[in-house]
Backbone as JSON Lines, residues from 0, in Angstrom:
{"i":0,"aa":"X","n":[77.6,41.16,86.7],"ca":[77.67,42.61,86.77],"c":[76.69,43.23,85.78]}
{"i":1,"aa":"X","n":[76.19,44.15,85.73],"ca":[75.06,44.46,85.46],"c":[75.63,45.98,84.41]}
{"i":2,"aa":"X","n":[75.09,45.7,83.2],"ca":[75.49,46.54,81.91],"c":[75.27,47.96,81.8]}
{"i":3,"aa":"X","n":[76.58,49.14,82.33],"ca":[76.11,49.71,82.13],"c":[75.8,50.49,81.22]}
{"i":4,"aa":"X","n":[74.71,51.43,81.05],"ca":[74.07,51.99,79.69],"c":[73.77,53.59,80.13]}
{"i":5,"aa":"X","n":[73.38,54.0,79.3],"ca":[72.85,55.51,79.29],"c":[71.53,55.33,79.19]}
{"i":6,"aa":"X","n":[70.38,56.27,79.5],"ca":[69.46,56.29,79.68],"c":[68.82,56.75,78.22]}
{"i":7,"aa":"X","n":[67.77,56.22,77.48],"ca":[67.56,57.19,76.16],"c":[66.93,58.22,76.27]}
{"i":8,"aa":"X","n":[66.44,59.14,77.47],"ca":[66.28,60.35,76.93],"c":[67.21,61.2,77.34]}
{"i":9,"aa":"X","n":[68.57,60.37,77.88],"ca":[69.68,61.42,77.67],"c":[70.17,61.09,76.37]}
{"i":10,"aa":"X","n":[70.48,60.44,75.39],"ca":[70.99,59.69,74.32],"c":[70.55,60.91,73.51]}
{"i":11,"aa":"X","n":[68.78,60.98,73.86],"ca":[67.83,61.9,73.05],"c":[68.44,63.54,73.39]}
{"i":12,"aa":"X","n":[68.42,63.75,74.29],"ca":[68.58,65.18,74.87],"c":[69.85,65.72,73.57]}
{"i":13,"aa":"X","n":[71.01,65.08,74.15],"ca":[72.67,65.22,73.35],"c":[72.32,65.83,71.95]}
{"i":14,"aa":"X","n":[71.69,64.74,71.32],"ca":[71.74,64.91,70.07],"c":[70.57,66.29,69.7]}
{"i":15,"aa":"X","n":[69.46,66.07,70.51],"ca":[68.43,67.01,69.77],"c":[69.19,68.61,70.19]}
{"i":16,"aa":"X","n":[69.55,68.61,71.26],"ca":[70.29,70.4,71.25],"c":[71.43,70.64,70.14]}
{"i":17,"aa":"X","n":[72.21,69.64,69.67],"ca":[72.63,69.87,68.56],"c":[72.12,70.82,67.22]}
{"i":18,"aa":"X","n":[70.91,69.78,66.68],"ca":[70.21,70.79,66.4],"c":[70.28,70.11,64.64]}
{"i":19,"aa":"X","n":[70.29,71.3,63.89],"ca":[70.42,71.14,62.21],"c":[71.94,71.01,62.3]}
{"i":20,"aa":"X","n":[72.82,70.7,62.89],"ca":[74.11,70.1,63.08],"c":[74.34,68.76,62.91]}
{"i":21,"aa":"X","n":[72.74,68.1,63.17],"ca":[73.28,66.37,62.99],"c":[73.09,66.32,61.45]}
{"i":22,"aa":"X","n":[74.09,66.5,60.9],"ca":[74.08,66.08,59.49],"c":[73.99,64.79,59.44]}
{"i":23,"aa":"X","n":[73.58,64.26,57.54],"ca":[73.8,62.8,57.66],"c":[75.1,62.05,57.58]}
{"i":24,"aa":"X","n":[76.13,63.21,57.62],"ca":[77.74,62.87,57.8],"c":[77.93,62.4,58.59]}
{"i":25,"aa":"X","n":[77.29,63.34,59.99],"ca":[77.67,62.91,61.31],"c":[76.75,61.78,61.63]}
{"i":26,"aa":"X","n":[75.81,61.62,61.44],"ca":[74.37,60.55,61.57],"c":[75.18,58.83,60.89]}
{"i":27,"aa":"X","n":[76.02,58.51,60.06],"ca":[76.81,57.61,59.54],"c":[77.88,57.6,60.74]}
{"i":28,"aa":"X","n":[78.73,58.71,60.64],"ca":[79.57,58.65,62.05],"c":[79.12,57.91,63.17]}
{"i":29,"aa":"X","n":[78.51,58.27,63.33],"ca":[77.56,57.7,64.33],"c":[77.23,56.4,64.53]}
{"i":30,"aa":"X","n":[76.49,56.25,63.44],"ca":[76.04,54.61,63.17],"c":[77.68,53.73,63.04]}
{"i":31,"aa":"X","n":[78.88,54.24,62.4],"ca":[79.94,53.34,62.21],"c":[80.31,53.23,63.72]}
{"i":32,"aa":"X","n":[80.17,53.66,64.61],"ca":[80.6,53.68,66.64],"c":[79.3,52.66,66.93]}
{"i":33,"aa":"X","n":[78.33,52.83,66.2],"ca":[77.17,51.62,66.84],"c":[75.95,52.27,67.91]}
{"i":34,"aa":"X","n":[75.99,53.98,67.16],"ca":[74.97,54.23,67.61],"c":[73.8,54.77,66.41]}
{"i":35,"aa":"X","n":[72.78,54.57,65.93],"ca":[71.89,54.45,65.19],"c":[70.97,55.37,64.85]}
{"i":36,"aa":"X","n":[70.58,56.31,65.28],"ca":[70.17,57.91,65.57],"c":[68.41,57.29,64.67]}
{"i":37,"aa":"X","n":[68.53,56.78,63.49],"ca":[67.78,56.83,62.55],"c":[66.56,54.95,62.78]}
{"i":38,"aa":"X","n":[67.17,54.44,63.79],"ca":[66.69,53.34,63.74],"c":[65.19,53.61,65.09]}
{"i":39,"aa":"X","n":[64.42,52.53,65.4],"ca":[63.86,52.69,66.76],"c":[64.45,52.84,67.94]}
{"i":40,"aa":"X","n":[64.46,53.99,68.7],"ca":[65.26,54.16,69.75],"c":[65.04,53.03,70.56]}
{"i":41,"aa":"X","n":[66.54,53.12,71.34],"ca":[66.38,51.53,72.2],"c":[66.09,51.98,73.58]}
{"i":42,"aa":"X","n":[65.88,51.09,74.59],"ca":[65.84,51.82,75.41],"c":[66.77,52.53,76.52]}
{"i":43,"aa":"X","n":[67.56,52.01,75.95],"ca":[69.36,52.49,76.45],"c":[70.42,52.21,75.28]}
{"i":44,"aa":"X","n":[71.62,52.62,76.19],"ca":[72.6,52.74,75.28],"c":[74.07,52.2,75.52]}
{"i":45,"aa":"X","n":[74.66,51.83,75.45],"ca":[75.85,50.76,75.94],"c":[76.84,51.88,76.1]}
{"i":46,"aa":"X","n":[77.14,52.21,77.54],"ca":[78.42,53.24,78.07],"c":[79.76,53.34,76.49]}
{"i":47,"aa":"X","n":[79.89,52.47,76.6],"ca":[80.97,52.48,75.3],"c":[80.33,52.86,74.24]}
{"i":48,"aa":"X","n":[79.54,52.76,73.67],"ca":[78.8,53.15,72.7],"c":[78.55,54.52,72.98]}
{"i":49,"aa":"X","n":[77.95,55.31,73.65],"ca":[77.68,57.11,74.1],"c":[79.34,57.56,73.87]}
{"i":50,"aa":"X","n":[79.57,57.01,75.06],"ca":[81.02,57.24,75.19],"c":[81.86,57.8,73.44]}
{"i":51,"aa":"X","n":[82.07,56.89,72.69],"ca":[82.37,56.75,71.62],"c":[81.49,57.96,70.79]}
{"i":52,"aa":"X","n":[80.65,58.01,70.62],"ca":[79.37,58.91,70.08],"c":[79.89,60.38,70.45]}
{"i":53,"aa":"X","n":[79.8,60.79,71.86],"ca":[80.5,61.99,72.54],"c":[82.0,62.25,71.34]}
{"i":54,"aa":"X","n":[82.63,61.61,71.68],"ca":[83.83,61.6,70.8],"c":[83.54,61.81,69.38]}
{"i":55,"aa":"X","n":[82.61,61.64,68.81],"ca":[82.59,61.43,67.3],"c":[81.96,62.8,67.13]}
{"i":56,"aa":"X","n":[81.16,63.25,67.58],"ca":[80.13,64.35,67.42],"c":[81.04,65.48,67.94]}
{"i":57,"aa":"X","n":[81.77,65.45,69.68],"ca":[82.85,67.01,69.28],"c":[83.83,67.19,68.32]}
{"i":58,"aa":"X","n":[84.38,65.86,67.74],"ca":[85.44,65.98,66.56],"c":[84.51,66.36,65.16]}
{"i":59,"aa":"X","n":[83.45,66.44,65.09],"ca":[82.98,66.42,64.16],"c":[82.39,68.12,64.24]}
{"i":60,"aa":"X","n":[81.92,68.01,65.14],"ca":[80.82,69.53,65.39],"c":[82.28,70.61,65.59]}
{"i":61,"aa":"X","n":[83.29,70.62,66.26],"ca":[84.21,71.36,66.73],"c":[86.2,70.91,66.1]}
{"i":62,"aa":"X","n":[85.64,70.46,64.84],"ca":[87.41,70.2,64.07],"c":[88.23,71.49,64.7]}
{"i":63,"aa":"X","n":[88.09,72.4,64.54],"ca":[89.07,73.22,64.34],"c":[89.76,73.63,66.5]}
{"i":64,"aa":"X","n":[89.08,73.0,66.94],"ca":[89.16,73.29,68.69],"c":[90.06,71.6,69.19]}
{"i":65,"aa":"X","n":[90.61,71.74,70.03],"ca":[91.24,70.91,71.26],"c":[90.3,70.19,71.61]}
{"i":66,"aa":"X","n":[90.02,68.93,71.28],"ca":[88.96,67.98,71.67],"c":[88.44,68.15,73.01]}
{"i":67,"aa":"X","n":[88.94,68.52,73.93],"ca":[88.63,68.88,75.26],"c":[87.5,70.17,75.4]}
{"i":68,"aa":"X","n":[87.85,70.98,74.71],"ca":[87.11,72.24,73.8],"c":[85.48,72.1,73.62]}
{"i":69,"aa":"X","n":[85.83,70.89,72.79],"ca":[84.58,70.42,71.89],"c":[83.73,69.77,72.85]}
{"i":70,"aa":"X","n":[84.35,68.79,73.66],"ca":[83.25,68.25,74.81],"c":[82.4,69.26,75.41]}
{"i":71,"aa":"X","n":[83.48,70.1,75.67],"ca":[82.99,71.4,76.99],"c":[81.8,72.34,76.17]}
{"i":72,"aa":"X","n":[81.84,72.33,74.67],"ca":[80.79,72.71,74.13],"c":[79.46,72.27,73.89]}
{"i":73,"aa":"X","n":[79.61,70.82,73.75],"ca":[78.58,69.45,73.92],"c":[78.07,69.89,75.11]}
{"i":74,"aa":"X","n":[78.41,70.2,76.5],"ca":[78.29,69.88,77.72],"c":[76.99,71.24,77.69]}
{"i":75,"aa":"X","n":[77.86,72.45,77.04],"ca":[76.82,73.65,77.37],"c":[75.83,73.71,76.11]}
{"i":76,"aa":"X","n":[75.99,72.61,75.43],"ca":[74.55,72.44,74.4],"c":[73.8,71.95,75.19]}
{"i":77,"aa":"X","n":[74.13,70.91,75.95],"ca":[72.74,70.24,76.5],"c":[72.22,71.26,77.5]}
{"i":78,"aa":"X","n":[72.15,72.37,78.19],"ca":[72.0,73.41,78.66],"c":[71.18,74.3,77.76]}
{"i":79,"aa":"X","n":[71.36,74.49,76.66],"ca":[70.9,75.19,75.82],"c":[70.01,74.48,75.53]}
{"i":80,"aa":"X","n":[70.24,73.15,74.69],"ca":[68.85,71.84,74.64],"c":[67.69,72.05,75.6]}
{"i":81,"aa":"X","n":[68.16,72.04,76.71],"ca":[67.37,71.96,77.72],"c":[66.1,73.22,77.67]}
{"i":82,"aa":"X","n":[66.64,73.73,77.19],"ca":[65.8,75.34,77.06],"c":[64.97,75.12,75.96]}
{"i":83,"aa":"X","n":[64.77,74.43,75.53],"ca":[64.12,74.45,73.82],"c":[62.85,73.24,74.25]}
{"i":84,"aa":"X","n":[62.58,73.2,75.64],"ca":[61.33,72.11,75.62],"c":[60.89,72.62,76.47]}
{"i":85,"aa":"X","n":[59.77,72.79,76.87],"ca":[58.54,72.95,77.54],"c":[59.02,73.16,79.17]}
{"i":86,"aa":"X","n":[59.34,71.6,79.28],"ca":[59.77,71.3,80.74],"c":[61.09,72.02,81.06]}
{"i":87,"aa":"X","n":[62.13,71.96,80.36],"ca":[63.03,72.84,80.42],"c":[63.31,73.7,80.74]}
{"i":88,"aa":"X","n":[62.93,74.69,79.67],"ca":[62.43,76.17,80.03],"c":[62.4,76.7,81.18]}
{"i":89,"aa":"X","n":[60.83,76.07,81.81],"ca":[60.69,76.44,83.09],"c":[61.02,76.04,84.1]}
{"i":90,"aa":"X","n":[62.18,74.73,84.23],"ca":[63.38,74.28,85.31],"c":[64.59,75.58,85.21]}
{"i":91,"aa":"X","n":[64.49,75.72,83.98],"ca":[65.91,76.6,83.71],"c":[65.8,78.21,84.27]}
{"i":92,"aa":"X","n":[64.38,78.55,84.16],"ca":[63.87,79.65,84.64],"c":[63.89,80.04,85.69]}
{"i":93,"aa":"X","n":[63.94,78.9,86.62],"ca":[63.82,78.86,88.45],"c":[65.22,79.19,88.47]}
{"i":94,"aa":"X","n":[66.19,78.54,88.36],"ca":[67.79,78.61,88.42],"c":[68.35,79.9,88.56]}
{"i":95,"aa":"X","n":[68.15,81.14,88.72],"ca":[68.39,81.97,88.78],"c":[67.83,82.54,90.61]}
{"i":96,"aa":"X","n":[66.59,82.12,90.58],"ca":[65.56,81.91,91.68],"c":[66.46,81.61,92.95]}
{"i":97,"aa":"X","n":[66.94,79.99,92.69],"ca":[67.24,79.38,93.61],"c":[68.6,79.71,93.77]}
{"i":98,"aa":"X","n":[69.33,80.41,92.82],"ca":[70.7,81.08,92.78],"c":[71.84,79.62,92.78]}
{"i":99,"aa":"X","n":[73.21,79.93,92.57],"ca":[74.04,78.75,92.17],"c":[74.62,77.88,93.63]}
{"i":100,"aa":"X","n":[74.01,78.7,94.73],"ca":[74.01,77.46,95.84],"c":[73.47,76.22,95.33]}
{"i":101,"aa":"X","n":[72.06,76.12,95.45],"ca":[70.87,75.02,95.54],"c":[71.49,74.56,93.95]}
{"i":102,"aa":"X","n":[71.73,75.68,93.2],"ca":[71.6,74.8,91.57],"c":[72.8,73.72,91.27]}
{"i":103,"aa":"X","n":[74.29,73.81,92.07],"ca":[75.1,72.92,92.12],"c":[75.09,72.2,92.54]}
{"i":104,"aa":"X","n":[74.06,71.89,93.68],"ca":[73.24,70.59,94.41],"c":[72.81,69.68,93.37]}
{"i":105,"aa":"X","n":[71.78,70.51,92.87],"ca":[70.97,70.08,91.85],"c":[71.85,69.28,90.5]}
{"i":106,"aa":"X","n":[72.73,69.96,90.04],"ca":[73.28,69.33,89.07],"c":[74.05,68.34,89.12]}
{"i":107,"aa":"X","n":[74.76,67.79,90.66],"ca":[75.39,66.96,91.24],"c":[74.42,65.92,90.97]}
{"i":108,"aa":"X","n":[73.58,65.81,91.49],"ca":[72.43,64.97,91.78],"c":[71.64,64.67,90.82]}
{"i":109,"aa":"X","n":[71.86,65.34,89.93],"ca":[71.16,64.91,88.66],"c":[71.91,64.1,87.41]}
{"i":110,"aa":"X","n":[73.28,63.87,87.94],"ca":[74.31,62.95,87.17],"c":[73.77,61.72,87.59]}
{"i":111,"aa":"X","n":[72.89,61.85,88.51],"ca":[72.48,60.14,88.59],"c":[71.45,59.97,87.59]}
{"i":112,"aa":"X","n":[70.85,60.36,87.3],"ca":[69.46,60.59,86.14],"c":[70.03,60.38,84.99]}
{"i":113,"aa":"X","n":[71.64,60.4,84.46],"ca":[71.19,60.05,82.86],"c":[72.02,58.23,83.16]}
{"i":114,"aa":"X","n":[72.2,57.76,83.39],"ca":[72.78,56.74,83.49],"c":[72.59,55.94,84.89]}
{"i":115,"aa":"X","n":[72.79,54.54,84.54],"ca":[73.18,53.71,85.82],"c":[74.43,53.79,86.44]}
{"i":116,"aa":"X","n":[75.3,54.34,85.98],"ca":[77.03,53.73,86.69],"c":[77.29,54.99,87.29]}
{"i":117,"aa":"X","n":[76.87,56.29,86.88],"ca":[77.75,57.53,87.24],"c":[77.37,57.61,88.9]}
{"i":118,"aa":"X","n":[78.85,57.73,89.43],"ca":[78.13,58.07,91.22],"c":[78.98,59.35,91.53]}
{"i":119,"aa":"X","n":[78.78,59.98,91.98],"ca":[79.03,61.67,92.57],"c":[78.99,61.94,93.6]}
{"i":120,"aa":"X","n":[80.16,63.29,94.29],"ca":[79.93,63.48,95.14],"c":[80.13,64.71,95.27]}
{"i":121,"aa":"X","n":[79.46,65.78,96.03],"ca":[79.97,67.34,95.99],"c":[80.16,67.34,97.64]}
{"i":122,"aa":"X","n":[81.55,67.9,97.39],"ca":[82.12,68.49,98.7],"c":[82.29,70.05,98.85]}
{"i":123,"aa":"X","n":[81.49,70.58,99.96],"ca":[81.7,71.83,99.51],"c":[82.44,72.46,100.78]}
{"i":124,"aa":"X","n":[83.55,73.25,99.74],"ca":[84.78,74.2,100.61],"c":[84.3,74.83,101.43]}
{"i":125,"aa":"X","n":[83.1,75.48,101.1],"ca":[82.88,77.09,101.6],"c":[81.72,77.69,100.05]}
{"i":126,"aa":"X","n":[81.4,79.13,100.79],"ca":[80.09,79.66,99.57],"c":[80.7,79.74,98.58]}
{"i":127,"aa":"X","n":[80.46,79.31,97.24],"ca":[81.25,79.83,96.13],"c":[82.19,78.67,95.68]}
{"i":128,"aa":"X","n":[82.46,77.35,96.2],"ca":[83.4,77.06,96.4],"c":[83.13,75.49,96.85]}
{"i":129,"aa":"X","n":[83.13,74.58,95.53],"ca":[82.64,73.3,95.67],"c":[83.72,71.99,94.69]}
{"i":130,"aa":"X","n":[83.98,71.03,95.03],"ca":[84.67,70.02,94.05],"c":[83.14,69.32,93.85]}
{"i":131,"aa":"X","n":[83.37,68.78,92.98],"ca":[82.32,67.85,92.39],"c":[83.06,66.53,92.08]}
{"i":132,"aa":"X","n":[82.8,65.0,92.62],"ca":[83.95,63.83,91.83],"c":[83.02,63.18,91.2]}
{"i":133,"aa":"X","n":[83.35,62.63,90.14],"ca":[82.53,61.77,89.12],"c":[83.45,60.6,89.24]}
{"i":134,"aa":"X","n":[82.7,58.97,89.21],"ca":[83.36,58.33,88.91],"c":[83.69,57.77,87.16]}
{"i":135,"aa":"X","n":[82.74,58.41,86.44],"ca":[83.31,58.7,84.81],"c":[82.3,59.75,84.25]}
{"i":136,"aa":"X","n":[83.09,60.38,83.01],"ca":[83.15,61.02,82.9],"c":[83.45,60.75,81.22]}
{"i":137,"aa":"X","n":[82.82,59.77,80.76],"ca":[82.92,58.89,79.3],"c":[83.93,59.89,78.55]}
{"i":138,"aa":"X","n":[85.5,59.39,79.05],"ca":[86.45,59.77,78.07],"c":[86.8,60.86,77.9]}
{"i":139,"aa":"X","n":[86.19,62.22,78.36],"ca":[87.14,63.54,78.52],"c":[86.14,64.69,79.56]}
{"i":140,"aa":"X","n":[86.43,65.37,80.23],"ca":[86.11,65.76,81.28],"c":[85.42,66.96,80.85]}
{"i":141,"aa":"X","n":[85.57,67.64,79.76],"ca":[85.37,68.59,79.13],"c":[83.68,68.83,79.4]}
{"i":142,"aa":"X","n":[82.84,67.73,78.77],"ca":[81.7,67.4,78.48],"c":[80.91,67.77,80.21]}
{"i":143,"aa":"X","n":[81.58,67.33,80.92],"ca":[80.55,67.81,82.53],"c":[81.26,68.83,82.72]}
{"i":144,"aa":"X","n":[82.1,69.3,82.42],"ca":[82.73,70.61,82.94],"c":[81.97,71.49,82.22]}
{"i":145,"aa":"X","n":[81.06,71.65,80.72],"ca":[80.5,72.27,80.26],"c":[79.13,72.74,80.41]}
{"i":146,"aa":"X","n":[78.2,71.48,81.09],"ca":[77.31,71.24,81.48],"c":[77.14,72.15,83.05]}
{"i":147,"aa":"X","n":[77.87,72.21,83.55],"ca":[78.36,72.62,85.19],"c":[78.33,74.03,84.72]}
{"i":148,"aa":"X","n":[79.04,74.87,83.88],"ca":[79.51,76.07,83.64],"c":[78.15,76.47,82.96]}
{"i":149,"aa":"X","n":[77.84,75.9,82.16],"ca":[76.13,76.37,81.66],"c":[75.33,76.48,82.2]}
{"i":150,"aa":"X","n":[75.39,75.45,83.13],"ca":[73.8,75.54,84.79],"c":[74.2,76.4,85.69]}
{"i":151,"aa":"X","n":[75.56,76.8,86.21],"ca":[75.87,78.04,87.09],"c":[75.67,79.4,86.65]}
{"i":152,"aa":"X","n":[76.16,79.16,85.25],"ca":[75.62,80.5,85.05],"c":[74.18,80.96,84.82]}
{"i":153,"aa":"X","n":[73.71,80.25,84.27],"ca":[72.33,80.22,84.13],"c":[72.04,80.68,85.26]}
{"i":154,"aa":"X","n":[72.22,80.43,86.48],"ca":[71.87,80.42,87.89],"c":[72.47,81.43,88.3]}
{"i":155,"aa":"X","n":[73.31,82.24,87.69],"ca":[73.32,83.58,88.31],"c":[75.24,83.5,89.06]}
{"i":156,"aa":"X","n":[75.76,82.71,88.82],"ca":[76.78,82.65,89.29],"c":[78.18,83.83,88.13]}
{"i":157,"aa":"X","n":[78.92,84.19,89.14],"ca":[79.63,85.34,88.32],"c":[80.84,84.9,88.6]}
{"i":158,"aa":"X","n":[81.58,84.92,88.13],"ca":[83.35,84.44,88.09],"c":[83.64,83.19,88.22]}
{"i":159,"aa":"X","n":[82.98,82.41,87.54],"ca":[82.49,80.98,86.88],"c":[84.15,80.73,86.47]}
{"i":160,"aa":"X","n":[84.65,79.51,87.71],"ca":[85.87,78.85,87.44],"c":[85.46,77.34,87.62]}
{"i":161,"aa":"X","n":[85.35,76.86,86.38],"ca":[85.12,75.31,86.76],"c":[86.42,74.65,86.25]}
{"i":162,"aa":"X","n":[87.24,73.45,87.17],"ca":[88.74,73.6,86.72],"c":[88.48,71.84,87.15]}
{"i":163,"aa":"X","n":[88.9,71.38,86.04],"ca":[88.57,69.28,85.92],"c":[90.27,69.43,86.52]}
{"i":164,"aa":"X","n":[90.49,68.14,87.7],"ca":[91.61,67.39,87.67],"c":[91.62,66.48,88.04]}
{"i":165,"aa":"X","n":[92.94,65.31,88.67],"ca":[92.82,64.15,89.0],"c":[91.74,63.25,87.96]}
{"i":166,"aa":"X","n":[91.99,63.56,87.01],"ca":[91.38,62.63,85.49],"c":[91.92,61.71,85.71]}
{"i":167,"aa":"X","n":[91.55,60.53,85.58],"ca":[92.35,59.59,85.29],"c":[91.57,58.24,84.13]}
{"i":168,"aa":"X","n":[91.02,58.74,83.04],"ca":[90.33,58.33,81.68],"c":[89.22,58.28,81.89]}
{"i":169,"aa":"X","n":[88.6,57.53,83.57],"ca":[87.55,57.3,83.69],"c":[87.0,58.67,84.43]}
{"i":170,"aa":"X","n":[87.21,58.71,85.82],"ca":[86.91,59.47,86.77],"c":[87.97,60.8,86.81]}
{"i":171,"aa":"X","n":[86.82,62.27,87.6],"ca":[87.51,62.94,87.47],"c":[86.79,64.16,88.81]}
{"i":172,"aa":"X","n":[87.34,64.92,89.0],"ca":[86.98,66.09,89.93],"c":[86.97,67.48,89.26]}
{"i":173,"aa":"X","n":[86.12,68.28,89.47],"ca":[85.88,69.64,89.17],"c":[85.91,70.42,90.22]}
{"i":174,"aa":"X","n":[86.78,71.19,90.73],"ca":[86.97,72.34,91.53],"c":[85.68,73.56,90.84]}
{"i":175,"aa":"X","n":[85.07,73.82,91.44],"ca":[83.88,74.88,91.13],"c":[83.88,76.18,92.14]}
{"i":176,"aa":"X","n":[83.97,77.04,91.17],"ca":[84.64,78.66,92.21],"c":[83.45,79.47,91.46]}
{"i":177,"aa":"X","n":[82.82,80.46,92.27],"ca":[82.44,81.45,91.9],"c":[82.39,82.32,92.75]}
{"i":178,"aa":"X","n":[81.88,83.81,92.25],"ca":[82.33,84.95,93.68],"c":[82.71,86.38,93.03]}
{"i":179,"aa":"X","n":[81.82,87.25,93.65],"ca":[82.02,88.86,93.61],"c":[82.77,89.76,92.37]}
């Protein structure tokens, strides 16, 4: 069976939208889970290892919030990250363009891009009105539910209900509503 890992310029992405937040508190945190921030990047990253990392960085960046909280804030950093590079920018710029039809396509489909294992599927209800299933969702659902709510809106979507269920540690579904 074949190892899965995270891709490193998602590894990269996570951390750099953070920002002057990666202290060297959290940068030790880090390294004690077995991820290394400070060493030569590898070229991936061992699912358990991110996984673990995710966890260390919203308890760390977001103490005072519901760990679930803290993911969902991780999720709309990398959204914000995303905006702070070149290429970014002007992906993030179109999103409004293509409005939150095409852009929930897009973000479905782009869960295949940071990793090997994640597989997805968007079923859609009707306009406005989509589940998304992940088969993981590294340990709390929060983290793509944040990511989802940051790219819709971005995209112009208004009454932004993104609602995680059927969790079950690994895998999970997002009901996605927007509308008038």
């Amino acid at each position: 069976m074949e190892e899965e890992i995270v891709y490193r310029h998602t590894v990269e992405g996570v951390f750099r939208s953070i920002g002057d937040r990666l202290t060297p508190e959290l940068r030790i945190k880090l390294k004690d889970v077995g991820l290394d921030l400070d060493a030569q990047s590898p070229h991936h990253t061992p699912r358990k290892i991110f996984a673990e990392a995710l966890r260390v960085t919203a308890e760390h960046l977001y103490p005072q919030l519901d760990v679930g909280e803290g993911y969902r804030r991780l999720g709309i950093g990398i959204i914000q990250g995303m905006e702070q590079t070149v290429l970014g920018k002007s992906l993030v710029s179109m999103w409004p363009i293509f409005g939150p039809e095409r852009v929930v396509v897009r973000i479905q489909e782009s869960f295949s891009t940071v990793n090997n294992y994640m597989r997805s599927e968007l079923l859609t209800q009707g306009p406005g009105h989509h589940i998304i299933r992940v088969n993981e969702c590294n340990g709390n659902p929060g983290y793509l539910r944040g990511l989802i709510e940051a790219g819709l809106a971005k995209a112009g979507a208004k009454n932004l209900r993104v609602e995680p269920f059927d969790f079950d540690g690994h895998a999970c579904s997002y009901r996605v509503r927007w509308g008038g």
